[in-house]
N, C-alpha and C positions, 0 to 999 in steps of 0.2 A: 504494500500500500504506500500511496506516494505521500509525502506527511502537507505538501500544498495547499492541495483540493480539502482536504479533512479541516487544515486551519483555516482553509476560505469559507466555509462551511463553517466553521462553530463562531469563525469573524461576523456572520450574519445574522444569528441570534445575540447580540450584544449589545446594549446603549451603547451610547457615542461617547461615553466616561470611559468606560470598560476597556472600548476600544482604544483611549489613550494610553490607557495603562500599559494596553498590550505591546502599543509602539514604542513607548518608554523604554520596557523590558526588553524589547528583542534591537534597542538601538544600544542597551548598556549591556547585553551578552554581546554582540560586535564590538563594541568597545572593546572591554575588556579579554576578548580571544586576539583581537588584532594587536593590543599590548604585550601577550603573554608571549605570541610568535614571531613579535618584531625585535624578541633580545637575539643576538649570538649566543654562539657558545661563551666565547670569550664572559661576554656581559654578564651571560647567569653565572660562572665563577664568580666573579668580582661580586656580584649582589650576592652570592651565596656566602664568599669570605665577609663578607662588610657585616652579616646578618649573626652568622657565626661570633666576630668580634665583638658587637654591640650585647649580644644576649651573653657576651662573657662578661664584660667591661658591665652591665646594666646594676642599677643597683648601690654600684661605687662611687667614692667622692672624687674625681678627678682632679678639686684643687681649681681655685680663680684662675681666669684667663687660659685656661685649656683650649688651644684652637691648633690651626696650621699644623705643623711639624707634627706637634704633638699627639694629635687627633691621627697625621697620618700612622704616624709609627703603631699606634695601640690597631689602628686598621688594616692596616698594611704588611708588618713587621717594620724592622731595621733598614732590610736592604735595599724598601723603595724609593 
């Protein structure tokens, strides 16, 4: 069964509210699958170390004026 014809079909028994709704949702599912497949590889490493560091570092006092450098090393490591 073609999943089209059935949403065109259950789109006609709907108020015109309902029917916003539905465009909302199926405009914030495209969203959000075109964000999920527009990272590389490369990028989901980096978002996966960055996520990794933060849920370690979370929690802790870092100390005034934490930024730059410092922010990178706890993210990064050393070597970057």
């Amino acid at each position: 069964m073609e999943a089209k014809p059935v949403i065109l079909r259950e789109l006609d028994d709907l108020p015109a509210d309902a029917v916003r709704e539905v465009i909302e949702f199926i405009r914030y599912v495209k969203k959000r699958r075109k964000t999920r497949e527009t990272l590389s590889g490369r990028e989901k490493d980096v978002a996966r170390k960055q996520f990794l560091a933060i849920k370690k570092w979370a929690g802790k006092n870092l100390g005034d004026g934490f930024s730059g450098r410092e922010h990178d090393k706890i993210l990064y490591g050393e070597n970057q």
